[in-house]
BABA-686048 format. One record per residue (C-alpha): residue number from 1; residue in one letter; x, y, z. Coordinates in nm, 2 decimals. Each point is the difference from the previous one (the first is absolute). Last residue first. Example, Ala and Ser with C-alpha at 12.3 -4.5 7.8 and 13.67 -1.06 7.14 Angstrom:
<rs>
+-----+---------+--------+--------+--------+
| num | residuo |      X |      Y |      Z |
+-----+---------+--------+--------+--------+
|   2 |       S |   1.37 |  -0.11 |   0.71 |
|   1 |       A |  -0.14 |  -0.34 |   0.07 |
+-----+---------+--------+--------+--------+
</rs>
This chain:
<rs>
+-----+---------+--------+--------+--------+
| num | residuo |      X |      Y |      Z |
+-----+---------+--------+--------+--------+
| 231 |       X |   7.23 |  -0.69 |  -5.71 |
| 230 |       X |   0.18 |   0.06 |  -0.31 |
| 229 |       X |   0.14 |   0.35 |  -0.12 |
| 228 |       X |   0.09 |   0.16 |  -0.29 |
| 227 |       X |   0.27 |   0.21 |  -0.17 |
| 226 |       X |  -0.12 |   0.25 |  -0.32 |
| 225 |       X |   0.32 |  -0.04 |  -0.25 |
| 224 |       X |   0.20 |   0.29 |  -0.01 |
| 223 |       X |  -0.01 |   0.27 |  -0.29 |
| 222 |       X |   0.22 |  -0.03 |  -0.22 |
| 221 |       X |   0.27 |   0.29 |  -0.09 |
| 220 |       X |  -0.08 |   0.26 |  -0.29 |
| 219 |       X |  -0.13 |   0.30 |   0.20 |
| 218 |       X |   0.30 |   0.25 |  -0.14 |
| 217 |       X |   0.17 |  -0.03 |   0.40 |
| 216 |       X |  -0.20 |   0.01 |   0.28 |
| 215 |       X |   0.31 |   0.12 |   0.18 |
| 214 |       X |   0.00 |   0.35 |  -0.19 |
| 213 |       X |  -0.31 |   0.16 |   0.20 |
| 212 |       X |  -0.07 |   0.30 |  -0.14 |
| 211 |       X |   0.10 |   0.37 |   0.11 |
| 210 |       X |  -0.24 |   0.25 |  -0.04 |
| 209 |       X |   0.03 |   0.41 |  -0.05 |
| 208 |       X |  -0.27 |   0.23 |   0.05 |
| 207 |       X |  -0.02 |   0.37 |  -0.12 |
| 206 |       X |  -0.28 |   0.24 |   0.10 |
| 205 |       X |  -0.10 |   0.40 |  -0.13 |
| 204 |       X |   0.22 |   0.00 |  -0.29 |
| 203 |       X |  -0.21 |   0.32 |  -0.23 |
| 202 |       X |  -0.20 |  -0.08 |  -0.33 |
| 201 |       X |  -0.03 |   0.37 |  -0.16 |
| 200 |       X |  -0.21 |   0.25 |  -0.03 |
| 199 |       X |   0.01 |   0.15 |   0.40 |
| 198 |       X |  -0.03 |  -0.31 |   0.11 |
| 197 |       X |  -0.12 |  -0.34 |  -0.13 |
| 196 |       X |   0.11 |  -0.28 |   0.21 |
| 195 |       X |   0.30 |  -0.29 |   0.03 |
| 194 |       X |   0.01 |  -0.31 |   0.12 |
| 193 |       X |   0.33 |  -0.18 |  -0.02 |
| 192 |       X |   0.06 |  -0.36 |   0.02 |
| 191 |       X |   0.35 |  -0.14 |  -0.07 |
| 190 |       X |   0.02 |  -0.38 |  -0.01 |
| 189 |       X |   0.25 |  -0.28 |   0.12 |
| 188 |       X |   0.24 |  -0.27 |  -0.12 |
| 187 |       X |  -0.22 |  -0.08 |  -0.29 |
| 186 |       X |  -0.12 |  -0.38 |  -0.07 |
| 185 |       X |  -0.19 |  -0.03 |  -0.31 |
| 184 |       X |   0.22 |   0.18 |  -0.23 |
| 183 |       X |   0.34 |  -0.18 |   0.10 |
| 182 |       X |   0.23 |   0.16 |   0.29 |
| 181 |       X |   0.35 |  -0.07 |  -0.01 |
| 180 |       X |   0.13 |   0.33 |  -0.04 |
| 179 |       X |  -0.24 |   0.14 |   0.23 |
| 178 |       X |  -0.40 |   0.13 |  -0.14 |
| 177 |       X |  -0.21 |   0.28 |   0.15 |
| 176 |       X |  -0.41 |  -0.01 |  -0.11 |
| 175 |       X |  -0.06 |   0.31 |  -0.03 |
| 174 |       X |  -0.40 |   0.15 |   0.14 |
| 173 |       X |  -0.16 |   0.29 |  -0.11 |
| 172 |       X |  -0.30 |   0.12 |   0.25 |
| 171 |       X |  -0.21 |   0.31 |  -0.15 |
| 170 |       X |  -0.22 |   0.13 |   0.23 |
| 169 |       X |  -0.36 |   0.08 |  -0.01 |
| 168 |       X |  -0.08 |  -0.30 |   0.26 |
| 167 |       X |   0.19 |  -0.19 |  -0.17 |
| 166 |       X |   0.13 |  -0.01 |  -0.38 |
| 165 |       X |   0.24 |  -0.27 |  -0.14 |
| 164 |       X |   0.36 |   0.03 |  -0.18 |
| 163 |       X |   0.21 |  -0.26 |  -0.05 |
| 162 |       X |   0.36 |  -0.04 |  -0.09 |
| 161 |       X |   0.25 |  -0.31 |  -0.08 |
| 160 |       X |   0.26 |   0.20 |  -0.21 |
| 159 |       X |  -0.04 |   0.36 |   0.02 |
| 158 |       X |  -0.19 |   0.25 |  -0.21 |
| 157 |       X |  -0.20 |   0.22 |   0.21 |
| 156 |       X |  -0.22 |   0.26 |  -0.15 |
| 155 |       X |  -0.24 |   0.28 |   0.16 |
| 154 |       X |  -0.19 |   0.26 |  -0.09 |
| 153 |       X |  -0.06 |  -0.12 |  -0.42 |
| 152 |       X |  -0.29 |   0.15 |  -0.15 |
| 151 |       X |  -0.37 |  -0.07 |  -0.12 |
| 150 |       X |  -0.21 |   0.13 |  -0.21 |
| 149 |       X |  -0.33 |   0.06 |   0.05 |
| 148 |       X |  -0.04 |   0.40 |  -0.03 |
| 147 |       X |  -0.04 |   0.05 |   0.34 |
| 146 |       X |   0.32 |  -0.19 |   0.10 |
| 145 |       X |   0.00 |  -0.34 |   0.08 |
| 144 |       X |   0.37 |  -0.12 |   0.24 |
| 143 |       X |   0.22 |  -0.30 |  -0.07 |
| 142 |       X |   0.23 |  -0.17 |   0.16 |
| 141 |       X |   0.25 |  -0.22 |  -0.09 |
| 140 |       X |   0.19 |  -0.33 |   0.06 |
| 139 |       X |   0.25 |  -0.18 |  -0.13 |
| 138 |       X |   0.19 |  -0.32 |  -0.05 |
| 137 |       X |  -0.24 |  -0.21 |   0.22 |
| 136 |       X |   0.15 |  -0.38 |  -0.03 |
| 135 |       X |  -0.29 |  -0.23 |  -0.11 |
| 134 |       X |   0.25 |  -0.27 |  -0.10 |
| 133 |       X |  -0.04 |  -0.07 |  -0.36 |
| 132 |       X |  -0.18 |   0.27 |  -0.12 |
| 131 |       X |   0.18 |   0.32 |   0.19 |
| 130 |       X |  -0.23 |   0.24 |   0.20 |
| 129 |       X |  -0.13 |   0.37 |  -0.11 |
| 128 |       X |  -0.19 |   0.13 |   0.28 |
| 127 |       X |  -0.26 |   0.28 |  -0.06 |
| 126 |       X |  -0.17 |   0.22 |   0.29 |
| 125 |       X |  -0.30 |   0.22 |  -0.11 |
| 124 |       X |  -0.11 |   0.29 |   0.13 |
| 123 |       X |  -0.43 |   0.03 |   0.06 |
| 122 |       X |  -0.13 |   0.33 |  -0.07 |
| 121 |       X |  -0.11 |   0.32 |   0.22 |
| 120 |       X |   0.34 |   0.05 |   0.09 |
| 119 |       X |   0.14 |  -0.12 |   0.32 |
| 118 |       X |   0.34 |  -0.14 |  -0.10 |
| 117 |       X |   0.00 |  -0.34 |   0.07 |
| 116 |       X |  -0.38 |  -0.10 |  -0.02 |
| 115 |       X |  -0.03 |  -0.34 |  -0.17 |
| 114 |       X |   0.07 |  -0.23 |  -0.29 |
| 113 |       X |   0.22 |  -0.27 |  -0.04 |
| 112 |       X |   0.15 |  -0.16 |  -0.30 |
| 111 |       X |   0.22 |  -0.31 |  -0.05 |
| 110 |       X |   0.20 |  -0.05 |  -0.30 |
| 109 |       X |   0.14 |  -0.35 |  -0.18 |
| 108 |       X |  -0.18 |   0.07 |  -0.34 |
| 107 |       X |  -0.24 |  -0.22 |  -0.10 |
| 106 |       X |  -0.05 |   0.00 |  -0.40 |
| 105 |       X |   0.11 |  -0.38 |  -0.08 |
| 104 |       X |   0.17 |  -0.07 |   0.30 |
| 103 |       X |   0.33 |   0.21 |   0.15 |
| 102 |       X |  -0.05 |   0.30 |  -0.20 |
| 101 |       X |   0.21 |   0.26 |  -0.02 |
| 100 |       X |   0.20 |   0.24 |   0.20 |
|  99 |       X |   0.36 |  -0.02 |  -0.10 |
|  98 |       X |   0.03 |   0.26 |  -0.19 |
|  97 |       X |  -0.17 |   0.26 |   0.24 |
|  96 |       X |   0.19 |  -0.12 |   0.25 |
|  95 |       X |   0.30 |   0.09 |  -0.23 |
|  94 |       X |  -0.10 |   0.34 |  -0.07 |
|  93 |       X |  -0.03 |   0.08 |   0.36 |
|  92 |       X |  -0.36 |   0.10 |   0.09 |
|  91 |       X |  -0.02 |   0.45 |   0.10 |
|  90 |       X |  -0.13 |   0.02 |  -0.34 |
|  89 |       X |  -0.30 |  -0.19 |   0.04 |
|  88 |       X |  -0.15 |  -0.11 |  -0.34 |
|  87 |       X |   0.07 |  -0.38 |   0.07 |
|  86 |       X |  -0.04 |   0.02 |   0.37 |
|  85 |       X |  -0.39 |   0.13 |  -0.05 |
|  84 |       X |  -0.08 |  -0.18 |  -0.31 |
|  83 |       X |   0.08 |  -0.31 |   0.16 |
|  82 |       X |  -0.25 |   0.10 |   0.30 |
|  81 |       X |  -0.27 |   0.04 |  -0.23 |
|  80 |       X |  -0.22 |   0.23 |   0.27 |
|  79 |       X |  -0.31 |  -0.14 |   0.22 |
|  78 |       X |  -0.21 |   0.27 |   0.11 |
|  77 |       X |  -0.06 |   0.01 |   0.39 |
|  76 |       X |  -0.30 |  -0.09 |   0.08 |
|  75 |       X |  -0.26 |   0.26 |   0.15 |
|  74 |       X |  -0.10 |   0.01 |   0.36 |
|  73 |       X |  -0.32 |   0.08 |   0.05 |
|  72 |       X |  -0.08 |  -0.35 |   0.22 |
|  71 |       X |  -0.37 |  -0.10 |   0.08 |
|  70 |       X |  -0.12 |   0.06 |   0.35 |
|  69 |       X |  -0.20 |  -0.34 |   0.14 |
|  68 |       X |  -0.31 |  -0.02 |   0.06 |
|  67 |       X |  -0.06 |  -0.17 |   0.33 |
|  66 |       X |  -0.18 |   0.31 |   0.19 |
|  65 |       X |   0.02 |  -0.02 |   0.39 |
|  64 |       X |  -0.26 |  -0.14 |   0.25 |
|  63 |       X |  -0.10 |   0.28 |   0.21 |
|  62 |       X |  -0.39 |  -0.03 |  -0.17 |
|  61 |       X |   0.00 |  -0.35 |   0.04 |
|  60 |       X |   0.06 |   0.07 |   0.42 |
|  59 |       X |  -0.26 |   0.23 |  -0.03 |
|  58 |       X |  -0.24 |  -0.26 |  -0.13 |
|  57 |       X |   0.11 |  -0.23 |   0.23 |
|  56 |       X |  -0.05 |   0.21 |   0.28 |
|  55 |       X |  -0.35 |   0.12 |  -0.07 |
|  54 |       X |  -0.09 |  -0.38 |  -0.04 |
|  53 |       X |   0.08 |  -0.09 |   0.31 |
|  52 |       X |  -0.15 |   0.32 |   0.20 |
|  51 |       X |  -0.35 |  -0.12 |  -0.09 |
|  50 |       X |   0.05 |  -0.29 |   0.22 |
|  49 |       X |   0.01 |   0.27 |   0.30 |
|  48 |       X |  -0.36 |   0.07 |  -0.05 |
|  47 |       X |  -0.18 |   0.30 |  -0.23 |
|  46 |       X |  -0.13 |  -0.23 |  -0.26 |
|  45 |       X |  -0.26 |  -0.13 |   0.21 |
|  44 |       X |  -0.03 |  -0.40 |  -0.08 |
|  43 |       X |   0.34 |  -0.07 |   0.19 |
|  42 |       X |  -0.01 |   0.24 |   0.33 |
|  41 |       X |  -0.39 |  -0.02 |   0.02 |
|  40 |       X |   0.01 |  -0.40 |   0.00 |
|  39 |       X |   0.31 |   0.09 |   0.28 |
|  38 |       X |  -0.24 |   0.21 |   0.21 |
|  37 |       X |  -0.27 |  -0.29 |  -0.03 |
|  36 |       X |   0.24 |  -0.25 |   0.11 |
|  35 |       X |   0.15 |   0.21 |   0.29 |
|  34 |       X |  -0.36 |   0.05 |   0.10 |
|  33 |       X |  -0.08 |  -0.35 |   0.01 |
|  32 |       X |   0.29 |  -0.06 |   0.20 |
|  31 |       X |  -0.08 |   0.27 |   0.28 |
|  30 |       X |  -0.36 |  -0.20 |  -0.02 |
|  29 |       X |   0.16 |  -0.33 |   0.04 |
|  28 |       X |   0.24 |   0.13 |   0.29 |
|  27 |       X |  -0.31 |   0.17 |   0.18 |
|  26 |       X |  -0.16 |  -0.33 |   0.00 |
|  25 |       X |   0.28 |  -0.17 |   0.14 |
|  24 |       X |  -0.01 |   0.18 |   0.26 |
|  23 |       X |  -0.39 |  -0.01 |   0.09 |
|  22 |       X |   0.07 |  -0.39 |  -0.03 |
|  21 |       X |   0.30 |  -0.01 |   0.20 |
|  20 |       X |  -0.18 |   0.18 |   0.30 |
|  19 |       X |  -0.30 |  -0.25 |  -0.05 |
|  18 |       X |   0.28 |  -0.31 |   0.03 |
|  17 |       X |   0.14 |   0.14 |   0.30 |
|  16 |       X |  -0.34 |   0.04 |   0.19 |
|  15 |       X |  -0.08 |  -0.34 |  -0.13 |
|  14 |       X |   0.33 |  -0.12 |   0.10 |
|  13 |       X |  -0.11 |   0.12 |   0.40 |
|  12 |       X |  -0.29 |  -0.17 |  -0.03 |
|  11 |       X |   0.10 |  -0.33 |  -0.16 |
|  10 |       X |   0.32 |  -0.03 |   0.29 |
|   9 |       X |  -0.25 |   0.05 |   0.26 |
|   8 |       X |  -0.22 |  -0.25 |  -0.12 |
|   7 |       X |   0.30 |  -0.23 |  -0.03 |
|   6 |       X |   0.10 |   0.08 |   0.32 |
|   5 |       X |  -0.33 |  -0.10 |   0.14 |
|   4 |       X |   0.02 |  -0.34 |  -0.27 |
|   3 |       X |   0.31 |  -0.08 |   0.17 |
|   2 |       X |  -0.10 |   0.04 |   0.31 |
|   1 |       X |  -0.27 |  -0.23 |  -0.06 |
+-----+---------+--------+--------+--------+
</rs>
């Protein structure tokens, strides 16, 4: 019986518990029900914080930046008979001159380079004469347009193994240096001198000089056999 007293007790006291939790759980549904119907306002509105998505993106497309690209305004340089330069150049030796011809049917051993050298308006050109059998450069020249579109000569080295090559608006002419002993491929050294355009004329504004290697020799040795291994 005691049990059933308590028991009585215990139903009284959770049915005073129970109808608290009901009146507090039914202001929870109804604080829930109004979150629900403030959110269905929020997304079928048009004036809710979903809205704000959108806007973004859009401005975000807006900031993206174009994709076309420039086009270039630069106009080529126009190309020059290069063999008709040297050959009616006064300032060419009368015996390069002679000896230019062609290696191959009507291929001429010459290289030409165009570029700014000496700040006109017009592309100079840069010419190297080289032998046939060899490739040896046995000259090289500059040559600057003038208004009327002719060309003339501003600057001429005639050395054996020379080059001459444009960077960065300067002219760079590079000598091979040869010993006694040396054969056409392997050179003792080279001379490299840059020079600029100043004041009319191509002024020395940097000179290299390099030393090669003389213990590898003129490259004809064998090479040695690849050694392996066993495990």
């Amino acid at each position: 019986m005691r049990g059933l007293t308590g028991s009585r007790g215990g139903t009284t006291a959770g049915r005073r518990r129970l109808g608290a939790g009901l009146v507090a759980g039914s202001s929870a549904v109804a604080g829930l029900a109004a979150f629900g119907l403030f959110c269905a306002g929020c997304s079928t509105g048009g004036t809710g914080t979903r809205d704000e998505g959108p806007a973004s993106a859009q401005q975000v497309a807006r900031a993206t930046p174009s994709s076309t690209v420039p086009t270039g305004t630069a106009k080529p340089a126009p190309r020059v008979n290069a063999v008709t330069l040297v050959k009616s150049d006064p300032k060419v030796s009368r015996q390069l001159k002679a000896d230019l011809k062609p290696c191959a049917g009507d291929e001429y051993p010459v290289d030409t380079s165009y570029g700014t050298l000496t700040g006109g308006s017009a592309a100079d050109v840069v010419v190297n004469v080289m032998t046939c059998g060899d490739s040896v450069g046995v000259g090289t020249y500059v040559y600057q347009r003038h208004d009327d579109g002719s060309y003339g000569n501003v600057f001429a080295a005639e050395v054996p193994a020379v080059y001459g090559t444009i960077d960065r608006g300067d002219l760079v002419v590079t000598t091979q240096v040869y010993g006694s002993k040396d054969s056409v491929t392997y050179p003792s050294g080279e001379d490299v001198v840059t020079y600029r355009w100043t004041a009319g004329r191509f002024a020395e504004t940097d000179r290299v000089h390099n030393d090669f290697n003389r213990a590898v020799g003129s490259g004809e040795g064998a090479l040695p056999a690849p050694q392996t291994t066993q495990n």
